[in-house]
C-alpha beads as a LAMMPS data file, in Angstrom:
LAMMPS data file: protein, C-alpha beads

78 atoms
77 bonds

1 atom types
1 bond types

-500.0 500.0 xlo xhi
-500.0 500.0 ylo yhi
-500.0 500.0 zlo zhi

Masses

1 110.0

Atoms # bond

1 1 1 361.192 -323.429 -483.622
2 1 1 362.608 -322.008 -486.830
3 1 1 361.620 -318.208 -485.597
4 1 1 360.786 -316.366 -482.389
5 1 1 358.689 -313.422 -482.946
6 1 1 358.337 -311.248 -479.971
7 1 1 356.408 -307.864 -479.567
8 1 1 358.203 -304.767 -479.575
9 1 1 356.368 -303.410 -476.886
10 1 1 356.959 -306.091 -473.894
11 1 1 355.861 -304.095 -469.938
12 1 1 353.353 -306.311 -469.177
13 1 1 356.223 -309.491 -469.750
14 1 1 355.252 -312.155 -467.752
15 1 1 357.743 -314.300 -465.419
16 1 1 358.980 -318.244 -466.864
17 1 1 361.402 -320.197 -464.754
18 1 1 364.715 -321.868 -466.884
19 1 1 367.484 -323.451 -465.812
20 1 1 371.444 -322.665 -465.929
21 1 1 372.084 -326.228 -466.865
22 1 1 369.947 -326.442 -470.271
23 1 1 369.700 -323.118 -471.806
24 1 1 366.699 -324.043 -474.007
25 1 1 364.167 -325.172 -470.872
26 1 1 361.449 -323.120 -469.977
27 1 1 358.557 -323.016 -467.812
28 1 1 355.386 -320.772 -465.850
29 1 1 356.114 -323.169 -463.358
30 1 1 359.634 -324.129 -461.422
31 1 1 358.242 -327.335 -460.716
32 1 1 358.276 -328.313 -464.556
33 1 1 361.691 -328.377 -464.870
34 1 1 361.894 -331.136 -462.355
35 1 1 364.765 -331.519 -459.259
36 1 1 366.907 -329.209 -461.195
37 1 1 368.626 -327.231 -458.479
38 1 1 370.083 -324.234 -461.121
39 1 1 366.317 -322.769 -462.319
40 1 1 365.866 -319.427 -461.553
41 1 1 363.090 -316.786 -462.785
42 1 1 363.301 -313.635 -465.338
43 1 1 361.576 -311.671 -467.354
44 1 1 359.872 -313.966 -470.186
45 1 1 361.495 -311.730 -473.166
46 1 1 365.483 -312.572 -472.704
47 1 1 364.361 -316.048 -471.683
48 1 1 362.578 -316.768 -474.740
49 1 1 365.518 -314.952 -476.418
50 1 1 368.348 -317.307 -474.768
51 1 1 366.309 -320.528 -475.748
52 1 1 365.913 -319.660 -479.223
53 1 1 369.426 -318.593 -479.871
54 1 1 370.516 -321.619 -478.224
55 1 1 368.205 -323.851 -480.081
56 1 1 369.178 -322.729 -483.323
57 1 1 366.349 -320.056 -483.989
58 1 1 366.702 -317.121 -485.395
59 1 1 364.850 -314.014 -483.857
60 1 1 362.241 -310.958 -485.424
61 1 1 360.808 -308.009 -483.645
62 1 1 357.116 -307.710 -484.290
63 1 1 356.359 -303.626 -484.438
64 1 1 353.208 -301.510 -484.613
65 1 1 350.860 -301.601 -486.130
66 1 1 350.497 -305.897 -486.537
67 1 1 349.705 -306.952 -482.931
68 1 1 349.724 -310.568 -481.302
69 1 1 347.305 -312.024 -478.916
70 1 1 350.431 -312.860 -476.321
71 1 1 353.168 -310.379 -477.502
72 1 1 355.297 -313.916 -478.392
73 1 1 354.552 -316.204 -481.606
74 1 1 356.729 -318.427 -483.330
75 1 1 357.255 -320.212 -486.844
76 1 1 357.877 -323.541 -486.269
77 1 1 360.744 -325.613 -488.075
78 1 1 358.895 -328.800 -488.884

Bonds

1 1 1 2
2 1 2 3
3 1 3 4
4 1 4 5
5 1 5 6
6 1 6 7
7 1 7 8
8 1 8 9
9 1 9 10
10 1 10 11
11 1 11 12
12 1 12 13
13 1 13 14
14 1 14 15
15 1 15 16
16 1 16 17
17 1 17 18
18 1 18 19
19 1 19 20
20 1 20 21
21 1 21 22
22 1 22 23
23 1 23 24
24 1 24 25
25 1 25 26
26 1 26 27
27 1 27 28
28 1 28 29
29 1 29 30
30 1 30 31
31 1 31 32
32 1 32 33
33 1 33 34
34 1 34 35
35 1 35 36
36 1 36 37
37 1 37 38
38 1 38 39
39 1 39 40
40 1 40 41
41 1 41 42
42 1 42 43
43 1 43 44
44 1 44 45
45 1 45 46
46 1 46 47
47 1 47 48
48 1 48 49
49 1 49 50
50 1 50 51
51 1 51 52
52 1 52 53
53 1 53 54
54 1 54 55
55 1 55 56
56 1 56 57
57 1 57 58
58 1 58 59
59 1 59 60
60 1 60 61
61 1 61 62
62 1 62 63
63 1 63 64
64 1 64 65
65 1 65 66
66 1 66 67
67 1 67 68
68 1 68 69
69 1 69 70
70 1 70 71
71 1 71 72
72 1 72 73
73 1 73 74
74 1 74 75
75 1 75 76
76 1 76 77
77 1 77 78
């Protein structure tokens, strides 16, 4: 992704699963990121954060009153 655009407002975040061995995977499930034995579970917010800053995104806050369906969008790069 070129941007990550994330809602200001984030207390209903949801939990993903990444791992400490590649920065940029992500997943709702633990399982996804296959035998990897370094995943571990946050708040989606920073781990969306971490991902994009390590893949080269940059980052914009999306504040009241413009609203998104899943308080997360993104611009993609290609």
């Amino acid at each position: 992704m070129e941007t990550l655009l994330l809602a200001a407002d984030r207390g209903a975040d949801p939990v993903l699963f990444a791992s400490r061995r590649d920065p940029r995977a992500l997943g709702t499930d633990p399982a996804a990121l296959g035998e990897d034995s370094t995943v571990f579970s946050a708040s989606a917010a920073p781990l969306l954060l971490r991902s994009a800053v390590f893949g080269g995104a940059s980052f914009t806050e999306i504040l009241p009153p413009t609203h998104c369906t899943d308080g997360v969008a993104a611009l993609l790069r290609y």
